[in-house]
N, C-alpha and C positions, 0 to 999 in steps of 0.2 A: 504494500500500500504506500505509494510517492518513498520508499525509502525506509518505513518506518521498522520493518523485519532487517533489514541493513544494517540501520544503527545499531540496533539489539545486537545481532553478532558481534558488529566493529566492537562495542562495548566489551564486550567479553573477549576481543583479542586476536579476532578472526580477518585471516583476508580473505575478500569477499568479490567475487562477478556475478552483477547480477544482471539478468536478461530483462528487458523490461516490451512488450510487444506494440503495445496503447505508446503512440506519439503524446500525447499530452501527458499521460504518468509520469515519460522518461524525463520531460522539463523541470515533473515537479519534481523526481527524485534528484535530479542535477540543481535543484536548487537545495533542497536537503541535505546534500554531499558539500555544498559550498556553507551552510547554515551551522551545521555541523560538524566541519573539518573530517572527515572523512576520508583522512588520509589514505586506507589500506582496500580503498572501495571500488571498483572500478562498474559504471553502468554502459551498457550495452543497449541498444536499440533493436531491435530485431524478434523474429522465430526462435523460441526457447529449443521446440524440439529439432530447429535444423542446426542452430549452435550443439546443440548436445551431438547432436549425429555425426558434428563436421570435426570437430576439436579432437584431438588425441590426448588431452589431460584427463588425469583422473584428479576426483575431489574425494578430498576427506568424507562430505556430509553436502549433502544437494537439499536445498530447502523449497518444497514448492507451495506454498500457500493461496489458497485462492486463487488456487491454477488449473488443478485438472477437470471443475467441471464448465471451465470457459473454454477447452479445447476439444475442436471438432473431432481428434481422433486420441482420446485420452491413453487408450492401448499402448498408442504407439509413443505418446510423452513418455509412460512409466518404462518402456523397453529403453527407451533412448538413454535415461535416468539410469536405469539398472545397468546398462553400458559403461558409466560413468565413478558409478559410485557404492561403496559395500553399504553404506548409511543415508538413507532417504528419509526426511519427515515430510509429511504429508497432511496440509489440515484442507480440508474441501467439503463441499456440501455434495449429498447422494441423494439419490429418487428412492423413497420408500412406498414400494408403489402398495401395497398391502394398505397403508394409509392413505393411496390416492384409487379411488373405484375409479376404474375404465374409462365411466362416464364423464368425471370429473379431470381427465388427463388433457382436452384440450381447452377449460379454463384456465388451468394451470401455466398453458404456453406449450403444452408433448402431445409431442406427436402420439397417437394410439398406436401407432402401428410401432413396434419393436422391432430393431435391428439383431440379429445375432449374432455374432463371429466367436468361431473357432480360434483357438489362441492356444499352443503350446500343450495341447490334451484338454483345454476345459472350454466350456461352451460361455461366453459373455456375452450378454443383453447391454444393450446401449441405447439410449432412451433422447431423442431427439428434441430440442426445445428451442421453440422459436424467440429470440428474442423481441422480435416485430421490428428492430431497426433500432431499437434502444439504443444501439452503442453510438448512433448518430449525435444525440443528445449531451452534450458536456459534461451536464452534470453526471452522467452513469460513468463508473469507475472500474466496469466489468472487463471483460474479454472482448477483442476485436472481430470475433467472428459472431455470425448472426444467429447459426445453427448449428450451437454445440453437442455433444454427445453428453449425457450424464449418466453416472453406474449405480448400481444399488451397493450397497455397504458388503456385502459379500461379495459380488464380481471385484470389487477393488482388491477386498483381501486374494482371493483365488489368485487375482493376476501377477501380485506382489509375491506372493507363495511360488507358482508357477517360473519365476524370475527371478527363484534362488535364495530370496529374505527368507532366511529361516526364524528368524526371531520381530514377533510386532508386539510391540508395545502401544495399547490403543489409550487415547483418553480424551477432554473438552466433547465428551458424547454430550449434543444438546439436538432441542427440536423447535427451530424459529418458526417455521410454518408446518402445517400437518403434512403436506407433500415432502418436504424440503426439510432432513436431519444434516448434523454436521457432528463430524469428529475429525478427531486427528490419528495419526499411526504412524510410528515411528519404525521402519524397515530395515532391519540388517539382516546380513551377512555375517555370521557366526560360526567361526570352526573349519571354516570353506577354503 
């Protein structure tokens, strides 16, 4: 959010690249980095998951916050991610569709019809939601793409599992809206 996951690590000691996708985010976190002195900070304008794919570094700890349910192919963020790093945290908001009926899924902005893919032996549901062009808007702080993919709370885990995290550590389980839970889950690689 503009920088503010940034500081938090800078603070504790961390150097930090962060991708930032949203042109106007990346301003504000570049005024963040200058408000701050943010010396060890470096921002990035761009595709998180084509930096991830393209870069040959590996990172300590990939932090993605408020990311994978703004990206149209989340799958494919957590592969790129798991590419990268033994330690993933992860805070994102999931479709729990058990609390949204059928009927209620194109109030919400989803698609009813369900995407499937196949992924690594396990089957993932990926839940299509229009934003309606929100991201046009200034004031909306979301994701750049119009028609992101979102997972249910078990397809995340599955795919993190699948991708070799042997160890999650879940917590921040809350529920803003009845369609819309959110937690976080911390990903490693243990013993590997």
């Amino acid at each position: 959010m503009e920088g503010g996951h940034t500081y938090l690590l800078h603070q504790n000691g961390a150097t930090i690249t962060a991708v930032e996708a949203s042109k106007r985010a990346f301003l504000k976190c570049l005024v963040t980095k200058e408000i701050t002195n943010l010396s060890r900070a470096r921002f990035l304008l761009g595709d998180g998951v084509q930096y991830l794919e393209n870069v040959e570094k590996r990172y300590d700890l990939i932090v993605a916050c408020a990311v994978l349910y703004h990206m149209r192919d989340p799958i494919r963020f957590l592969e790129a991610a798991a590419a990268r790093t033994d330690a993933l945290y992860v805070w994102t908001s999931y479709i729990d569709e058990s609390a949204l009926p059928p009927e209620q899924m194109a109030s919400n902005r989803f698609d009813p019809m369900r995407e499937i893919r196949e992924f690594n032996g396990i089957s993932v549901t990926l839940y299509r939601r229009d934003y309606a062009n929100v991201y046009l808007n200034p004031d909306f702080c979301g994701g750049i793409y119009n028609e992101p993919r979102w997972m249910s709370r078990s397809s995340i885990l599955d795919v993190l599992t699948s991708l070799g995290f042997n160890h999650l550590e879940i917590a921040h389980e809350q529920r803003p809206y009845p369609a819309e839970h959110c937690f976080s889950v911390f990903a490693r690689r243990i013993g590997s």
